[in-house]
Structure formats: structure tokens, C-alpha cells
C-alpha positions in Angstrom: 140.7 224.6 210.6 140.2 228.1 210.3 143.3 230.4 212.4 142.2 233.1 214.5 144.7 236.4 213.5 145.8 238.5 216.0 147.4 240.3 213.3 145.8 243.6 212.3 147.3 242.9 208.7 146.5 238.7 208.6 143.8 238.4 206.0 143.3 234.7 205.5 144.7 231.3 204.6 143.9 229.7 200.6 145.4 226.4 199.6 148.5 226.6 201.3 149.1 230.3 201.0 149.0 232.8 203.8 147.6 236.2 203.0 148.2 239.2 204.9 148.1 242.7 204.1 151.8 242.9 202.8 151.4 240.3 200.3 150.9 236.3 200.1 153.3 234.2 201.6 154.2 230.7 200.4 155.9 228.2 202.5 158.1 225.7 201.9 156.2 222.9 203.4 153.1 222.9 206.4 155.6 222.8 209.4 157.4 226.2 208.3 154.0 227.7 207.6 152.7 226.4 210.4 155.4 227.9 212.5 155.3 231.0 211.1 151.3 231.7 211.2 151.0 230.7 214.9 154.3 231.7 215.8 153.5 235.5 214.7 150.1 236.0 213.1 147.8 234.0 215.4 150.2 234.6 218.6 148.7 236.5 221.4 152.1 238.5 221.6 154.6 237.8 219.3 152.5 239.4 216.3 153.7 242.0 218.0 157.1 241.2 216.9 157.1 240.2 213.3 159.1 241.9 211.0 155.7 242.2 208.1 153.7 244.1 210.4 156.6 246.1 212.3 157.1 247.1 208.2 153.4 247.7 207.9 153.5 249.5 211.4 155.9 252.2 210.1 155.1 253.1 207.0 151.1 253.8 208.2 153.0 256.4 210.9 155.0 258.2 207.9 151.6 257.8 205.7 150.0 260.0 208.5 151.8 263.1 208.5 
């Protein structure tokens, strides 16, 4: 089943491995990936909080001025 990203920076999900803009993230197993992906990226408000895009968040500021 396809996820729906909230993320700015989720790209998409290939044989087990989650893609987002700051690289592809492998999982120990489908319940930790699982977690992750719609515990951040597909969240309605805690993508808000994960530490990738907080990352991705700043250095797009300091790459604007």
C-alpha cells in the first residue's frame, strides 16, 4: 500500500527502503520502519518533529542567505 508523506522531504518507499530527501533509510525489520514512516513521515504533525527534516529544515535557511 502506497504511504501518503506529509513530509516535504519523503520521496518514496522501494523494497523495504524508505527514501527521503536526506538519504535512504533501511530498517531493521517492517515494525521499526513501520513505526518510523507513520510515526514521522506520514504523520499529520509529528513530521513536524523529526530530527531528518528539522536537519533538512536548517540548512535550506543558512542556504538562503
Amino acid at each position: 500500500m502506497p504511504i501518503a508523506g506529509l513530509c516535504p522531504y519523503y520521496r518514496y518507499e522501494k523494497e523495504g527502503v524508505t527514501h527521503c530527501e536526506c538519504g535512504e533509510l533501511r530498517f531493521p525489520d517492517k515494525i521499526t520502519r513501520r513505526a518510523v514512516v507513520y510515526g514521522y513521515c506520514a504523520h499529520p504533525d509529528a513530521f513536524q518533529r523529526c530530527p531528518l527534516k528539522r536537519a533538512l529544515d536548517g540548512y535550506y535557511e543558512r542556504s538562503q542567505i
